[in-house]
C-alpha positions in Angstrom: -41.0 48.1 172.5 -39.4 50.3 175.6 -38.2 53.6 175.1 -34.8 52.4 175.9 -34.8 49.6 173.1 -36.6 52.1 170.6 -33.4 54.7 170.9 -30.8 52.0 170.5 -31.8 50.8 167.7 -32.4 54.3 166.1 -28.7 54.8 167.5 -27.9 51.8 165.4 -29.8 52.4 162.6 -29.1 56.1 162.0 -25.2 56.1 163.8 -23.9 52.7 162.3 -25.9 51.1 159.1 -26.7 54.3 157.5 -23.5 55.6 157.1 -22.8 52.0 155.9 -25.3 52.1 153.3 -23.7 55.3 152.4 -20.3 54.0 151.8 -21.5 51.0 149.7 -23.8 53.0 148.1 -20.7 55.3 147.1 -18.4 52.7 146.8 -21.3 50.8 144.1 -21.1 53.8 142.4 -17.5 54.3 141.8 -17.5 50.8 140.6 -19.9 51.5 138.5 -18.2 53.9 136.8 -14.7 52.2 136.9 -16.6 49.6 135.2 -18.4 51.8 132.5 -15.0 53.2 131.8 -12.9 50.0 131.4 -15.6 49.1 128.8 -15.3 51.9 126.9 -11.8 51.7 127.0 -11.8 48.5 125.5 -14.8 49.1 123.4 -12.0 51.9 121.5 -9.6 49.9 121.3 -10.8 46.9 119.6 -12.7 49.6 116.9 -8.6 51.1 116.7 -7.5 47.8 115.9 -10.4 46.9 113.5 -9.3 50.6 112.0 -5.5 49.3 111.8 -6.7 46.1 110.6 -8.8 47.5 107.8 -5.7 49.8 106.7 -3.3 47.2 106.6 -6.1 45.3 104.5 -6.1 47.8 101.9 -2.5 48.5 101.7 -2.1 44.5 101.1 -5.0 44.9 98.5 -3.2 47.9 96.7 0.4 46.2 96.7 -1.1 42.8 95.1 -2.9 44.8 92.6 0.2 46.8 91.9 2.1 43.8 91.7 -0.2 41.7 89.4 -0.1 44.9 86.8 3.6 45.1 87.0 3.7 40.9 86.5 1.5 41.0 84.0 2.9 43.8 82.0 6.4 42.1 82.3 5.5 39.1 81.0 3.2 40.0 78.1 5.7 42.9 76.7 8.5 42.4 74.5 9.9 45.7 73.9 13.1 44.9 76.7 14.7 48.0 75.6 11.7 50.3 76.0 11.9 53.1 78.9 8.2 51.8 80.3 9.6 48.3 80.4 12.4 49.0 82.8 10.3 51.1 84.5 8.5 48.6 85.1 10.7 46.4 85.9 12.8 48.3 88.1 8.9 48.8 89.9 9.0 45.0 89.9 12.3 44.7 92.1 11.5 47.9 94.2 8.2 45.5 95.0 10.4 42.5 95.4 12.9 44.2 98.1 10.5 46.3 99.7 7.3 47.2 100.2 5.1 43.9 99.1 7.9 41.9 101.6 5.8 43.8 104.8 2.6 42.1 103.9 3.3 39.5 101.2 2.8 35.3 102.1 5.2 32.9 102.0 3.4 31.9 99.1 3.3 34.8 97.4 7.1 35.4 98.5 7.9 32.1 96.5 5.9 33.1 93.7 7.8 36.4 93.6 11.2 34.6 93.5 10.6 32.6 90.8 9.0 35.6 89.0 12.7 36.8 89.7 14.9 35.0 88.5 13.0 34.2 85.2 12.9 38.0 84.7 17.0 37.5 85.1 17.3 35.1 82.6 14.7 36.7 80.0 16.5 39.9 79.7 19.7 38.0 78.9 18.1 35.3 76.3 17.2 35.3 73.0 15.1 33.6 70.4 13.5 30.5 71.1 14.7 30.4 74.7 13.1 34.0 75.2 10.0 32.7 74.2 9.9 29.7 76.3 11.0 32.2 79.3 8.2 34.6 78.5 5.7 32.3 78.7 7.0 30.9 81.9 6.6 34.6 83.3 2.7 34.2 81.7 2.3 31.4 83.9 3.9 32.3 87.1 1.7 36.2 86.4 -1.4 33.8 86.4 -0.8 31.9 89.5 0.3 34.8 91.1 -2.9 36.8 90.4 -4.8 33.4 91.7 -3.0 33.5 94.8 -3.5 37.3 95.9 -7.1 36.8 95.2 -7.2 33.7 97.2 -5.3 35.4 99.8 -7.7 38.6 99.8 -10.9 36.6 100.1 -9.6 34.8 102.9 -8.9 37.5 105.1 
């Protein structure tokens, strides 16, 4: 090799391609850490929306277990003058308009309305038809506790 030919190419080396390896080299670098970034972007949010997920979990697990209690005491009491029955019963309806209607199934929303409007018509019978009526509400209590547990285990 000349001298001539040696000095170009150290012109070329040192004047063109390293300063190229120097940008991509820099440029591999920010991507590398645009990359690194994005990830653990992403990695928070899905662990936010497993967080949010969980919580809504829990508040569906709470309101199904406050409903079955309220149900179930409903149907099995039949003191419907006592202060804890309408408390309860006002509960049930407070339930029924609000907060289980966020989170509740169609099925359980069904469930609910039949619950409803046998409640109605118990508080206004008497005798035999009372009886029949309360153990309607047993029934509809039962499949409603079946259903939130189904619905619980499936999630």
């Amino acid at each position: 090799m000349t001298e001539e030919l040696h000095r170009k190419w150290d012109i070329i080396i040192k004047g063109i391609i390293t300063p190229i390896i120097a940008v991509i080299t820099v440029l591999f670098g920010i991507y590398q850490y645009t990359d690194s970034q994005q990830k653990s972007l992403e990695k928070e949010y899905q662990l936010k929306k497993i967080e949010r997920q969980e919580r809504a979990f829990e508040e569906k697990a709470q309101l199904y277990k406050e409903t079955r209690q309220v149900l179930s005491f409903l149907s099995t009491n039949n003191d419907f003058e006592s202060t804890i029955f309408e408390s309860k019963k006002n509960r049930f309806w407070e339930l029924y308009w609000g907060d289980l209607a966020a989170v509740e199934s169609r099925k359980i929303e069904a469930i609910m309305v039949r619950f409803g409007n046998i409640l109605t018509k118990l508080v206004n019978s008497e005798g035999l038809e009372r009886k029949a009526l309360q153990e309607e509400l047993e029934q509809i209590s039962l499949l409603l506790s079946r259903q939130t547990k189904t619905e619980l285990n499936e999630e």
